[in-house]
DSSP file (Angstrom, degrees, kcal/mol; ACC not computed):
  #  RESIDUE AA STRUCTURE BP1 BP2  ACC     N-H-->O    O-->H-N    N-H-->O    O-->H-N    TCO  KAPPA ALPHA  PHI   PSI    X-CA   Y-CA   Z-CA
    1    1 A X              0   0    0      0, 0.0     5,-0.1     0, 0.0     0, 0.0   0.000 360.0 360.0 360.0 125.8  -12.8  -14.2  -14.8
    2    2 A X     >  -     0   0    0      1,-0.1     4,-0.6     3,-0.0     0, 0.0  -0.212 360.0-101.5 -74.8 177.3  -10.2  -16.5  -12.9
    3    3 A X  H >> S+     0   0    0      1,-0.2     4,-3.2     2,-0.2     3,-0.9   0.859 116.7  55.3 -75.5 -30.8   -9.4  -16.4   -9.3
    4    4 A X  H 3> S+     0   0    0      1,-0.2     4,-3.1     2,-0.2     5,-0.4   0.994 111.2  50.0 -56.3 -47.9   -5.7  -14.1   -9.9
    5    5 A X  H 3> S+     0   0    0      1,-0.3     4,-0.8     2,-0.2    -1,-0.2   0.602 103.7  49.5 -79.5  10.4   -7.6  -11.6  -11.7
    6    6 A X  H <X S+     0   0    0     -3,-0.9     4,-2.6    -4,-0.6     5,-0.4   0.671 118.7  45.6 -92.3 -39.5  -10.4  -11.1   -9.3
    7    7 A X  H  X S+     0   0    0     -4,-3.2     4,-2.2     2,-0.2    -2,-0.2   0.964 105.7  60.0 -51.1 -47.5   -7.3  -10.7   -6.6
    8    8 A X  H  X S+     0   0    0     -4,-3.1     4,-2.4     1,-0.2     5,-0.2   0.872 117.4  27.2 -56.0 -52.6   -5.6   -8.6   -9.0
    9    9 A X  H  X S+     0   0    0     -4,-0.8     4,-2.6    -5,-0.4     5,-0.3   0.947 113.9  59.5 -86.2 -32.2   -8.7   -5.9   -9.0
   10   10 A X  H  X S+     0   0    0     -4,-2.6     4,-3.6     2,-0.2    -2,-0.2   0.926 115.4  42.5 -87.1 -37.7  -10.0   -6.6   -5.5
   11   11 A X  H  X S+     0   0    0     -4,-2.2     4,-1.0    -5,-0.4    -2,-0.2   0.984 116.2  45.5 -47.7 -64.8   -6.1   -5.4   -4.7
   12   12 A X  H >X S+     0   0    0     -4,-2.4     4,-2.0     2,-0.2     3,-1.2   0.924 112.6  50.3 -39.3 -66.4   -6.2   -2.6   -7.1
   13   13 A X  H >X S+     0   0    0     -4,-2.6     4,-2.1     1,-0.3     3,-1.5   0.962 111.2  55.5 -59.2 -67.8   -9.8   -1.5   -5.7
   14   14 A X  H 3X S+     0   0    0     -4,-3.6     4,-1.7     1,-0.3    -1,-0.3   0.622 109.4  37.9 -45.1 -27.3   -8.2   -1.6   -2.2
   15   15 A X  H << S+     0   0    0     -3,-1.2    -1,-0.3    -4,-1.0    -2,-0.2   0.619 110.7  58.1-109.1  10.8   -5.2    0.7   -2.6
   16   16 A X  H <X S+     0   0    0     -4,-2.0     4,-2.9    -3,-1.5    -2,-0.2   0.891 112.6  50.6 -55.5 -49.9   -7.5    3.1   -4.8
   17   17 A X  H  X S+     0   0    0     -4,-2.1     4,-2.5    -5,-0.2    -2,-0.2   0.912 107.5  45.5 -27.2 -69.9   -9.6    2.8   -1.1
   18   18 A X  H  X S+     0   0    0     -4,-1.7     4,-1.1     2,-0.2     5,-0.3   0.706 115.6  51.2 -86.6 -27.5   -6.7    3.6    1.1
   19   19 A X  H  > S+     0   0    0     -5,-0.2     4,-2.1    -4,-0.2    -2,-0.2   0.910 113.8  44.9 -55.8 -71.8   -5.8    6.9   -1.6
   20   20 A X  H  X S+     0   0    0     -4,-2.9     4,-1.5     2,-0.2    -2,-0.2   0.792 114.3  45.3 -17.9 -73.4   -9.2    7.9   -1.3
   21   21 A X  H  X S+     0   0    0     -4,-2.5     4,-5.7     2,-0.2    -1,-0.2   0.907 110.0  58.8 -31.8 -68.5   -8.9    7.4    2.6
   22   22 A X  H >X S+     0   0    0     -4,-1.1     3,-1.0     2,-0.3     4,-0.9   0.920 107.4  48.4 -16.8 -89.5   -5.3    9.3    2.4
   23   23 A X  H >X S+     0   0    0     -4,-2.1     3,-2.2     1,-0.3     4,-1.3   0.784 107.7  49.5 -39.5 -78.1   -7.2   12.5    0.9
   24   24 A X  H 3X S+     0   0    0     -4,-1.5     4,-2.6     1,-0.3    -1,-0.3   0.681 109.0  58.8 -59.2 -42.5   -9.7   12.7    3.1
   25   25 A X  H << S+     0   0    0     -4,-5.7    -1,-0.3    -3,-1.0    -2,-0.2   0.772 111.4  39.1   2.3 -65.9   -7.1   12.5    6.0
   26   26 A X  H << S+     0   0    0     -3,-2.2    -2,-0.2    -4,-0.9    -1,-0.2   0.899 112.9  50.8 -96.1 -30.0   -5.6   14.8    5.3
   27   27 A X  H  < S+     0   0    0     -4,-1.3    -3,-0.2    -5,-0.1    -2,-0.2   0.535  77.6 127.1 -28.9 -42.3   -8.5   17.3    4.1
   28   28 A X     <  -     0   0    0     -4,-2.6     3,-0.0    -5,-0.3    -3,-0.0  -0.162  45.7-166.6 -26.9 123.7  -10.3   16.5    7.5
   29   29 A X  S    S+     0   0    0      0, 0.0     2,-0.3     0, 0.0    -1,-0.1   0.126  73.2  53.2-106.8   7.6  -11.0   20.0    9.0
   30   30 A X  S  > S-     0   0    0      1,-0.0     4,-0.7     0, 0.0     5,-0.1  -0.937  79.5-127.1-125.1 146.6  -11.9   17.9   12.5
   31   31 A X  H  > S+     0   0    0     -2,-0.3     4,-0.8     1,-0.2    -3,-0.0   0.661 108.4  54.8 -64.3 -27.6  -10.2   15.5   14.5
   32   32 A X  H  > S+     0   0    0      1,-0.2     4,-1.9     2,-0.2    -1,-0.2   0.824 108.6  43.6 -69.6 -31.5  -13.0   13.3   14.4
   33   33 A X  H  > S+     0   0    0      2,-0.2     4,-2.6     1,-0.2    -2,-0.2   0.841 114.6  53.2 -45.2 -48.0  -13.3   13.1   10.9
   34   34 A X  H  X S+     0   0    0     -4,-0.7     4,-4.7     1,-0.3    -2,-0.2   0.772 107.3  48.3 -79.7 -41.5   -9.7   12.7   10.7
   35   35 A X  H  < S+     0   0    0     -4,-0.8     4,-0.5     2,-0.2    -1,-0.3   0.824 108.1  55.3 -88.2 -41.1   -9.5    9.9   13.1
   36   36 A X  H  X S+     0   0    0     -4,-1.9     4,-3.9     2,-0.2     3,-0.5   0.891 113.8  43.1 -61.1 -36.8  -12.5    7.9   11.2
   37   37 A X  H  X S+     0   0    0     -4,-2.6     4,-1.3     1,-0.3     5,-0.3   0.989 109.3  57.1 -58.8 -63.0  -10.5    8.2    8.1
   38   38 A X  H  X S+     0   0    0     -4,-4.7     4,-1.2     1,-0.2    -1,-0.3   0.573 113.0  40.2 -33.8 -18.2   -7.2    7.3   10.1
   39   39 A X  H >> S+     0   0    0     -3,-0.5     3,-1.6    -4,-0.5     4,-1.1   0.876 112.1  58.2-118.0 -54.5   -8.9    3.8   11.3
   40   40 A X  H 3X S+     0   0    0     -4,-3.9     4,-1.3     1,-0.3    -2,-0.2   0.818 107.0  49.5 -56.8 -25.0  -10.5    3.4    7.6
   41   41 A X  H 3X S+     0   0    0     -4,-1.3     4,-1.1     2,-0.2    -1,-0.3   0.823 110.6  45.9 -66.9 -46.7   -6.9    3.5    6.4
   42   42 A X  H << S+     0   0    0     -3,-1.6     4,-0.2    -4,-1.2    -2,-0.2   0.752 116.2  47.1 -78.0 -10.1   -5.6    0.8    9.0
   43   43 A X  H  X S+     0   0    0     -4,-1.1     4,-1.3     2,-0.2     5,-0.2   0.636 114.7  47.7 -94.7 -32.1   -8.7   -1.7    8.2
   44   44 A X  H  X S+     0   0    0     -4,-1.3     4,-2.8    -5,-0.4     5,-0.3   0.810 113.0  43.0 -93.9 -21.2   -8.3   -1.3    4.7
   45   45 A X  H  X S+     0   0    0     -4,-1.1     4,-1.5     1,-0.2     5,-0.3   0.876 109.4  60.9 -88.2 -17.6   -4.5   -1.8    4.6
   46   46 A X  H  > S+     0   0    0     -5,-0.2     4,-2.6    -4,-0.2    -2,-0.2   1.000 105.9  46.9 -47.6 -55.5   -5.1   -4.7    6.9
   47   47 A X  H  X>S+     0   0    0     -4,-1.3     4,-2.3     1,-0.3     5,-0.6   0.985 113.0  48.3 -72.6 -56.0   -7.3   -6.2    4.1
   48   48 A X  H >X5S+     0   0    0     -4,-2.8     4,-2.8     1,-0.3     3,-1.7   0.958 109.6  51.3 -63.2 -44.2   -4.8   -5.6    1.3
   49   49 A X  H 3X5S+     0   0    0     -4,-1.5     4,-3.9    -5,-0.3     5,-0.3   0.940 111.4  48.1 -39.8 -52.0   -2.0   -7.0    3.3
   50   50 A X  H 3X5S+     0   0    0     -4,-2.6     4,-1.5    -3,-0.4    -1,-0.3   0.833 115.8  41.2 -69.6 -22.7   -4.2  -10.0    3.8
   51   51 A X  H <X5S+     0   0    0     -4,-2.3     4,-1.0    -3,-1.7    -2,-0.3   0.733 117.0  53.8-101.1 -22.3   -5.3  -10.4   -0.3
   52   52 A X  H >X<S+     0   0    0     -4,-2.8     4,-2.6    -5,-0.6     3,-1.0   0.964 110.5  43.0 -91.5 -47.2   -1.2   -9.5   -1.1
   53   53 A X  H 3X S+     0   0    0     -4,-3.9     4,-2.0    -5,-0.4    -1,-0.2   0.932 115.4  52.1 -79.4 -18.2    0.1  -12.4    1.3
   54   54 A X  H 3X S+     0   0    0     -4,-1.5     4,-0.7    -5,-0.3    -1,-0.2   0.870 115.3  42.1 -65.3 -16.6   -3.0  -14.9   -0.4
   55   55 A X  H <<>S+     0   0    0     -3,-1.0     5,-2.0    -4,-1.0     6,-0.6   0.858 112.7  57.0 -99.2 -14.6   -1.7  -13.9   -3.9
   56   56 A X  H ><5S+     0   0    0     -4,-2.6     3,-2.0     4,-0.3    -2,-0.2   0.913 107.9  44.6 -40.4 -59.4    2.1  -14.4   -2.5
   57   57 A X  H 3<5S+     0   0    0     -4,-2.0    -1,-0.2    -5,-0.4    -2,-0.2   0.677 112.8  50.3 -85.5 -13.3    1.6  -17.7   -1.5
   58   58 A X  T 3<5S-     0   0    0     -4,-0.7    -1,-0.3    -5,-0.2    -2,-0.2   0.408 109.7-128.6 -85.0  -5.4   -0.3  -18.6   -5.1
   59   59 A X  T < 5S+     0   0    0     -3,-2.0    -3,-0.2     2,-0.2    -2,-0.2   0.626  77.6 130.6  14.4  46.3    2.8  -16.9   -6.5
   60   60 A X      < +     0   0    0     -5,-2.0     2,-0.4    -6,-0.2    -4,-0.3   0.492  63.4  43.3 -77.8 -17.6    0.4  -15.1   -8.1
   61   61 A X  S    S-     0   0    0     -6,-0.6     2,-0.5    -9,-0.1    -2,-0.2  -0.932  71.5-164.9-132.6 113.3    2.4  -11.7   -6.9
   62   62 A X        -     0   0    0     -2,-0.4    -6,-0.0    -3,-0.1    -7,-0.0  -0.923  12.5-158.9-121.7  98.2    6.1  -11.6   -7.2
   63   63 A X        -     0   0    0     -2,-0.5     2,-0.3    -7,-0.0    -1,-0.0  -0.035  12.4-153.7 -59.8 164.8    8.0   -9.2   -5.6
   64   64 A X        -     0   0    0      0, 0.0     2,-0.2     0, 0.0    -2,-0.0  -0.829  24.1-123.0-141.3 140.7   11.5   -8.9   -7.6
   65   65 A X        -     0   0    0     -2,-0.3     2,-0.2     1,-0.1     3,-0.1  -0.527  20.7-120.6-103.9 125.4   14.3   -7.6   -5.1
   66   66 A X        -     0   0    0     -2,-0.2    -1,-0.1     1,-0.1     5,-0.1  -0.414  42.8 -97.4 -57.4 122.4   16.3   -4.1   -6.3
   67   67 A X    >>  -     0   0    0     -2,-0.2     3,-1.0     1,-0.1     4,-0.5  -0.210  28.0-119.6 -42.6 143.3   20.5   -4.8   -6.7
   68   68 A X  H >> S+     0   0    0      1,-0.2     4,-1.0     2,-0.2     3,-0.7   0.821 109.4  59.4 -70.8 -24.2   22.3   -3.8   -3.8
   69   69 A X  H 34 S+     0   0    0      1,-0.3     4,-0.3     2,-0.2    -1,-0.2   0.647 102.9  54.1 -77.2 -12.2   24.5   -1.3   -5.8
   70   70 A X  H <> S+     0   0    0     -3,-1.0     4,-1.0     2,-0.1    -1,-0.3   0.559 113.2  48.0 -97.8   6.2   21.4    0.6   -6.9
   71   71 A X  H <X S+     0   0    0     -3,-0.7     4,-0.5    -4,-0.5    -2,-0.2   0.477 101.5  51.8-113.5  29.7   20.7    0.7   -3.5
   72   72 A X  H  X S+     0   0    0     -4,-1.0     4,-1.3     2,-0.1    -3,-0.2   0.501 108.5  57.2 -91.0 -24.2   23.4    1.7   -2.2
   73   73 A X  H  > S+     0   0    0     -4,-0.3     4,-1.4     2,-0.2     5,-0.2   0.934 107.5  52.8 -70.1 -58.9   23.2    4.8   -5.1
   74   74 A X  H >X S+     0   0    0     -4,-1.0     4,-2.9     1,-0.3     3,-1.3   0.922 112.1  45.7 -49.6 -57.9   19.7    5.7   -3.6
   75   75 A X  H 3X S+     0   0    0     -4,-0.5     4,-1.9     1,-0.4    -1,-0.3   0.914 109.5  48.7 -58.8 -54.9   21.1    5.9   -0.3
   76   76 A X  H 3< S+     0   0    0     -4,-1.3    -1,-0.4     1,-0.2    -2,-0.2   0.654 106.9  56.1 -85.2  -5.7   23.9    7.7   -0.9
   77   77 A X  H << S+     0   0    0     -4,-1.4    -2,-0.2    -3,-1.3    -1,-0.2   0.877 121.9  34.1 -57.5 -57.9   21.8   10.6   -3.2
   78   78 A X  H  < S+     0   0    0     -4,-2.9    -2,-0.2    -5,-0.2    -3,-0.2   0.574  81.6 118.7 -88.8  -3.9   19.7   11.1    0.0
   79   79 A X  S  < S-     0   0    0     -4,-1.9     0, 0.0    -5,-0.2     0, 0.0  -0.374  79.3 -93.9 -77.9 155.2   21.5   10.6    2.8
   80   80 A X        -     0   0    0      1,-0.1    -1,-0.2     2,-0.0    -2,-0.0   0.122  33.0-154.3 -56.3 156.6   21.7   13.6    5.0
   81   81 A X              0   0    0     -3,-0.1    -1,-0.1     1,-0.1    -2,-0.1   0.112 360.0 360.0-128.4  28.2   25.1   15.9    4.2
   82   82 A X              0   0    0      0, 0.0    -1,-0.1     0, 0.0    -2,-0.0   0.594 360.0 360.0 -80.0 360.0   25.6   17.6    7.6
């Protein structure tokens, strides 16, 4: 296995984590509970953040930027109508 595709799942593994994390968040019937998940959620999106900008800079992950006229469509579907 080469080095992208060990990024590729160690990425993948990580925001499967921070679902996981999510759920249990929000399931927590205690604050303490609730509050260990919350911190498992900010350590683990630290970590993917840190594996997305090593595979950025390998341009191994390539973002590809939406046209502004379909977002200008989005916006204007949701924007508030009061």
């Amino acid at each position: 296995m080469d080095d992208k595709s060990i990024m590729e799942n160690l990425l993948l593994t990580t925001k499967g984590a921070i679902d996981l994390y999510m759920h249990g968040a929000i399931e927590s019937s205690t604050a303490n509970v609730r509050k260990a998940f919350s911190t498992a959620i900010d350590d683990t999106l630290c970590i993917g953040d840190n594996i997305y900008q090593q595979m950025s800079a390998k341009g191994w992950y390539q973002n590809d930027s939406a046209p502004q006229q379909k977002l200008q469509q989005i916006r204007q579907k949701f924007s508030p109508t009061c």
